[in-house]
Structures are given as C-alpha cells and as structure tokens.
C-alpha positions as CSV (number, residue, x, y, z in Angstrom):
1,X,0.0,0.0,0.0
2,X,2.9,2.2,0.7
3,X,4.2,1.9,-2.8
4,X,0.3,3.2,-4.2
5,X,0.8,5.9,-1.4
6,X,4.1,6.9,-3.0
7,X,2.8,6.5,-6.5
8,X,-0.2,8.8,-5.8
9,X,1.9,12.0,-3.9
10,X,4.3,11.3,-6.7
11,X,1.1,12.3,-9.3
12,X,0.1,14.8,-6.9
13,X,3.2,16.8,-6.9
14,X,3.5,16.3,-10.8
15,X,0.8,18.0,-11.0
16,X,0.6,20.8,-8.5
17,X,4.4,21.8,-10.0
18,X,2.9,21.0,-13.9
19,X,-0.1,23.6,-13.2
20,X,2.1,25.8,-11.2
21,X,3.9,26.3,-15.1
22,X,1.1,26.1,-17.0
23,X,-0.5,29.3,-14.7
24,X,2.6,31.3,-15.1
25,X,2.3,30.8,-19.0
26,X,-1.7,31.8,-18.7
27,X,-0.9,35.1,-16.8
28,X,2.2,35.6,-19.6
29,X,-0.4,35.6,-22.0
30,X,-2.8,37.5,-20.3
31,X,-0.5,40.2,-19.4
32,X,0.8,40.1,-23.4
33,X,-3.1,40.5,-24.1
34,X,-3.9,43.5,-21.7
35,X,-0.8,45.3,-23.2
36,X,-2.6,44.8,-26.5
37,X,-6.0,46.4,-25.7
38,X,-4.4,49.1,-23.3
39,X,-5.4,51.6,-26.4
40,X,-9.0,50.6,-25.7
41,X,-9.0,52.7,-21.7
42,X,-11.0,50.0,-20.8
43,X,-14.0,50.3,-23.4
44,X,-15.4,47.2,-24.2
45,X,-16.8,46.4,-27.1
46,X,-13.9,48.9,-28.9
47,X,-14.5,50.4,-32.4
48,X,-11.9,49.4,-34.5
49,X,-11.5,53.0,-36.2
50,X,-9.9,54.5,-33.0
51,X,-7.3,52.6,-33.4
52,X,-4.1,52.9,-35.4
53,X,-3.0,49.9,-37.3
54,X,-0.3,49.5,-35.1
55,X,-2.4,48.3,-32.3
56,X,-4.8,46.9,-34.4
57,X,-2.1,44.0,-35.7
58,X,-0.8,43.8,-32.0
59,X,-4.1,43.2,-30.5
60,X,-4.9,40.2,-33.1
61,X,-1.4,39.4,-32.7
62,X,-1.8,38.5,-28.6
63,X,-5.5,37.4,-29.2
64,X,-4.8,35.1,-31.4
65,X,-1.9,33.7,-29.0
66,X,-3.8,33.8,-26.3
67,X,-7.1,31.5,-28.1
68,X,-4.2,29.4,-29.3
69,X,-2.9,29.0,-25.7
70,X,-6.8,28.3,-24.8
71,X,-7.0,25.5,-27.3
72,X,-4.0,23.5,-26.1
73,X,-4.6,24.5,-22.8
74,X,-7.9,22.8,-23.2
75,X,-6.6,20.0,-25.2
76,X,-4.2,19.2,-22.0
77,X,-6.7,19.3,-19.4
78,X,-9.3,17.1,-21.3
79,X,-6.3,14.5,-21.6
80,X,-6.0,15.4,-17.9
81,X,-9.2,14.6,-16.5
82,X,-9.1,11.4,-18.7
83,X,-6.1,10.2,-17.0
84,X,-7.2,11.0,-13.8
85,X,-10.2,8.4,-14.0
86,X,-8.3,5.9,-15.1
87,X,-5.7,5.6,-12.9
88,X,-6.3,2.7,-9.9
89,X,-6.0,5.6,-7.4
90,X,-8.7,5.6,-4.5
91,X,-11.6,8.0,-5.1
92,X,-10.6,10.4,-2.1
93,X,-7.1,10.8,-4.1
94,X,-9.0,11.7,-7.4
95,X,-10.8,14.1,-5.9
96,X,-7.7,15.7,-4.2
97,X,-6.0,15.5,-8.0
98,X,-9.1,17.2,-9.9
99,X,-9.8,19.8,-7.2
100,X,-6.1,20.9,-7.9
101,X,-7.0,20.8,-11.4
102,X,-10.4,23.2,-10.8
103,X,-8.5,25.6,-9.1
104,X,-6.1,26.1,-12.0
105,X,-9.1,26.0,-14.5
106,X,-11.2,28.5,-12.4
107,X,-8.2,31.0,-12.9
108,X,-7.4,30.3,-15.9
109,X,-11.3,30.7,-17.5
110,X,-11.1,34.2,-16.1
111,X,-8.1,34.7,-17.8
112,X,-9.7,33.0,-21.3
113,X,-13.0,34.7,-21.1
114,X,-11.3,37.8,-22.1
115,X,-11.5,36.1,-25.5
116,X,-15.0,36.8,-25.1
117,X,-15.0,40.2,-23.4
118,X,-12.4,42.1,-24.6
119,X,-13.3,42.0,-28.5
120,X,-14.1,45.1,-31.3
121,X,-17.7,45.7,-32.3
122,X,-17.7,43.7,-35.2
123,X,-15.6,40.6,-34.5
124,X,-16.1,37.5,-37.0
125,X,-17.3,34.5,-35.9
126,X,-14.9,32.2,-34.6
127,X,-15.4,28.4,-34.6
128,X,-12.6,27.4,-33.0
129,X,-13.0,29.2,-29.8
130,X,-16.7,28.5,-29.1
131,X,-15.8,25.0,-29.7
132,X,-12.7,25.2,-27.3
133,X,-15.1,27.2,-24.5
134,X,-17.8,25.0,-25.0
135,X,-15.1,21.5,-24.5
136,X,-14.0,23.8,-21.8
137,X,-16.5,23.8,-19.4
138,X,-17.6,20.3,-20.2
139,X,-14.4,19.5,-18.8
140,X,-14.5,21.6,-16.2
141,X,-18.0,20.6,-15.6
142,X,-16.8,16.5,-15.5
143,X,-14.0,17.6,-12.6
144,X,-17.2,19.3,-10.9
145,X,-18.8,16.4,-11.0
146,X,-16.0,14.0,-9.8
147,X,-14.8,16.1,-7.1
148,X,-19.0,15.9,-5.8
149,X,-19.1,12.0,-6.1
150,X,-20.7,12.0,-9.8
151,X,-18.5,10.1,-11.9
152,X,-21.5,7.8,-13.1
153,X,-23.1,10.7,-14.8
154,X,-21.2,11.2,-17.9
C-alpha cells in the first residue's frame, strides 16, 4: 500500500508543479493580451476605427496567442481529467488530483474569457474558440462532477 501511497503523492506533486507552469504561462499571456487592448481605456466592445493599425495587428497578434494557448490548454486538461479516471487511485485521491486541477481552471477561465469580453464591435465569428469554450467547461464541468461524487453521470 505504501508503494500506491508513493505512486499517488508522486502524481500529486506532478501536477501541483505542472499547473504551477502552466498558470505562469496563462498570466504571460494574459499580461501580453492586456498590453494589446491598453489603447481601448477599458471600453469594451472597442470600435476598431480609433485605433491605429499598429495596435490593431498587436491586438490580433496577442488574441490570437492567447485562443491558441486556450485550445492546447484545453486539449491538455481534457487528456488530464481522462487520465485521472483511469488511474487505480482511491476515489478520495481523485478528488484531491481534480480539485487541484479546478482551481487552476477557475483561474485560468477568467483569464480565457477575455477572448470573449475584450473584443471590437464587429468581430467575426470564430469556430474554434466556441468549440474550445464549449469543450471547456464540459471539462470543467466533468471535474465538478467527480470532485461531488458524480463520476457515473457522464
């Protein structure tokens, strides 16, 4: 039993360090992406025409970095949760391993929602980000749902 023990804090601290990275990367980006719409003062939606092409290319520059980081991000934590459920661990160590992954994911949607937020009047549609918000918070919404004592419901 020792030797699960060991397997399981070894998982644990995987992760806590992996998350720790990926957060720093999510708050580069953000900070990258706040630099970009600094033009705006903080009016949201933003008419394009005031402002320059300069900041125009910037801001789709760091928003399209920042929905790229999204997708992967995304991708990861899908693979994540996936693993997680798999694993032979006991159900009290699952839920310890996908509350550490909400916490990262409840930061890191505030972060992504400025995808949503922070956008020009007339913005074209984008596919790929509603499917990666919608994937999103299904996968949030499957850690939810383990962490309560649901797994049986997906």
């Amino acid at each position: 039993m020792s030797n699960d023990l060991s397997a399981f804090d070894k998982a644990r601290t995987g992760l806590w360090t992996s998350l720790q990275k990926h957060l720093a990367t999510v708050y580069e980006a953000e900070a990258a992406f706040a630099g970009a719409v600094a033009f705006t003062a903080g009016t949201f939606p933003f008419a394009a025409s005031a402002a320059t092409a300069e900041e125009l290319d910037l801001y789709g520059q760091h928003r399209r970095a920042l929905r790229d980081l999204f997708t992967d991000e995304t991708t990861q934590l899908d693979t994540l949760t996936k693993a997680i459920r798999q694993k032979g661990y006991a159900e009290d160590e699952k839920k310890q391993l996908y509350l550490l992954l909400l916490g990262y994911m409840d930061i890191a949607a505030t972060v992504f929602a400025r995808l949503h937020t922070e956008v020009p009047t007339s913005l074209p549609s984008d596919e790929e980000l509603a499917e990666t918000t919608a994937r999103f918070a299904r996968v949030q919404k499957f850690a939810r749902l383990n962490v309560k004592g649901l797994p049986g419901l997906l």
